[in-house]
C-alpha positions in Angstrom: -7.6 18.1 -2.6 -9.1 18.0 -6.0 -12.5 16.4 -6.0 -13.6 13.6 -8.8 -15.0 16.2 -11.2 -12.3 18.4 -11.1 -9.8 15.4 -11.4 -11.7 14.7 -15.0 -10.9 18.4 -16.2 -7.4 17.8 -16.4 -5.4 16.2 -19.2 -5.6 12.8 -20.0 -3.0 11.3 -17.5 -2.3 8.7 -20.1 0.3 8.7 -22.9 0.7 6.4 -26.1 3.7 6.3 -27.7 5.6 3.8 -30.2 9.4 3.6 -30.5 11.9 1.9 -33.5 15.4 2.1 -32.4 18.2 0.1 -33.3 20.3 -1.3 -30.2 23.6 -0.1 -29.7 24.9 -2.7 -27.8 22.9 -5.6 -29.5 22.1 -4.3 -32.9 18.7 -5.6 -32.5 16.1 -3.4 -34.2 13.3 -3.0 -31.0 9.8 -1.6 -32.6 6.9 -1.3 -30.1 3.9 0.4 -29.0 4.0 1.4 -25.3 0.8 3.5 -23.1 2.6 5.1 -20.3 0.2 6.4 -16.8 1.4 9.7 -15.0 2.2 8.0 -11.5 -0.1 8.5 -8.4 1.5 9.4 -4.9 1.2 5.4 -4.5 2.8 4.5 -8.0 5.6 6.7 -6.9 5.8 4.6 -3.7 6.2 1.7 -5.3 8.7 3.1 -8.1 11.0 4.0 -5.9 10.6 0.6 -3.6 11.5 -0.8 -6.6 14.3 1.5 -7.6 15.9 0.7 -3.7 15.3 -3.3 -4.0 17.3 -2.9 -7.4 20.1 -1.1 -5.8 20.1 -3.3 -3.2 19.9 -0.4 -0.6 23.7 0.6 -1.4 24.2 3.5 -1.3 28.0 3.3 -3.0 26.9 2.2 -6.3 27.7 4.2 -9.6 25.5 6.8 -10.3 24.8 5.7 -13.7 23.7 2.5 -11.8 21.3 4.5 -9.6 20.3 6.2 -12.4 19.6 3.1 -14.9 17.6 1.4 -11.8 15.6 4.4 -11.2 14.5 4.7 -14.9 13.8 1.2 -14.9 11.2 1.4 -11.7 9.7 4.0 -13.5 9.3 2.5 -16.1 7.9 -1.3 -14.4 5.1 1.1 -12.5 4.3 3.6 -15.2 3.9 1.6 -18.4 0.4 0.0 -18.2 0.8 -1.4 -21.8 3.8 -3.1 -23.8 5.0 -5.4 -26.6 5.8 -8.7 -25.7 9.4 -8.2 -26.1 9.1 -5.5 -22.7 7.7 -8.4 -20.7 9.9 -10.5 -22.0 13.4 -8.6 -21.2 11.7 -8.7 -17.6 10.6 -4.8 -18.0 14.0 -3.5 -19.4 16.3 -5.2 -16.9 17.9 -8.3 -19.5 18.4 -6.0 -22.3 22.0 -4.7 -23.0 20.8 -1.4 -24.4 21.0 1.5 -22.6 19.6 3.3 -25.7 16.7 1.5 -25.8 15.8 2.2 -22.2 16.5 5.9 -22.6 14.6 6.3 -25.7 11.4 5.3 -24.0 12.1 6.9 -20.6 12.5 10.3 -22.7 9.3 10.0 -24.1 7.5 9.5 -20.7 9.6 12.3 -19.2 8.8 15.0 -22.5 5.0 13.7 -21.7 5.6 14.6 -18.1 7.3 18.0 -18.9 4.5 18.6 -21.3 1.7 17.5 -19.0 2.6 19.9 -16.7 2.8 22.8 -18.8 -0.6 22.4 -19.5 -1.4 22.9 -15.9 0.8 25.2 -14.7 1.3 27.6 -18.0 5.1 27.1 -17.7 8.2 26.0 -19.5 9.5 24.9 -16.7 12.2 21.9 -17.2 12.6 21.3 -13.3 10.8 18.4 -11.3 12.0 16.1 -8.4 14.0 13.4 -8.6 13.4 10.2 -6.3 15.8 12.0 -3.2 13.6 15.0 -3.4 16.4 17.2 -5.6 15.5 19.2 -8.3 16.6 17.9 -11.8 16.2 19.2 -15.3 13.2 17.0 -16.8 13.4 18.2 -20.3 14.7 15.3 -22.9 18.0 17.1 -22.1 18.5 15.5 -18.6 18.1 11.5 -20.0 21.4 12.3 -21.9 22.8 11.5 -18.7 22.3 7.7 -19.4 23.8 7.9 -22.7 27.1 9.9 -21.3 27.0 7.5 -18.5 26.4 4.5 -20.5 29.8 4.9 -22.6 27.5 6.5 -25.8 29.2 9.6 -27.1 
């Protein structure tokens, strides 16, 4: 285990970020500054708690359902600062924008991908996904909400 000195040599574990994208769904034109946390072992815990209490513990559910939820729980744990308009959309979960929600996860996953290039010298675009599977982490793999979503 990595001891509190070594901990301070590594890159900053925190990321700011602002976004301006136009709803697809809503038209709504949602502008904000965001300062996302790499997640602890613990944060990870309690990301995917959340991601189970959203799906309800079904396991049947569509898996651009489990996908959307998953981003979201990430997204609840991992952002430590927000516009009002976050809070107030209860983290994500009352907008109708599946745009929105993937434009900021795909920044916290490029940070991610990025992050860990730093440490390990690699390109690689491969992490774990809440089951333990490897997925493709690259800004490529968020795609999957807007295919999923009904975006073209």
């Amino acid at each position: 285990m990595a001891q509190p000195d070594e901990i301070k040599k590594l890159p900053s574990m925190e990321y700011r970020f602002n976004i301006q994208v136009v709803g697809e769904e809503s038209g709504i034109n949602w502008v904000g500054d965001f300062v996302y946390m790499r997640p602890t072992i613990g944060a990870r815990s309690q990301i995917n708690a959340l991601s189970v209490r959203f799906n309800s513990d079904l396991t049947s559910l569509d898996p651009q359902i489990l996908d959307i939820n998953y981003a979201l729980a990430h997204l609840r744990i991992t952002l430590q600062e927000h516009p009002e308009w976050w809070f107030d959309s209860n983290f994500g979960v009352d907008l109708y924008d599946y745009n929105v929600i993937l434009e900021i996860y795909a920044k916290c996953v490029e940070f991610e991908r990025n992050w860990k290039s730093k440490i390990h010298g690699t390109t690689d675009d491969t992490t774990t996904d809440q089951d333990g599977d490897s997925t493709a982490t690259d800004t490529q793999d968020t795609t999957k909400f807007r295919r999923n979503a009904g975006d073209k």
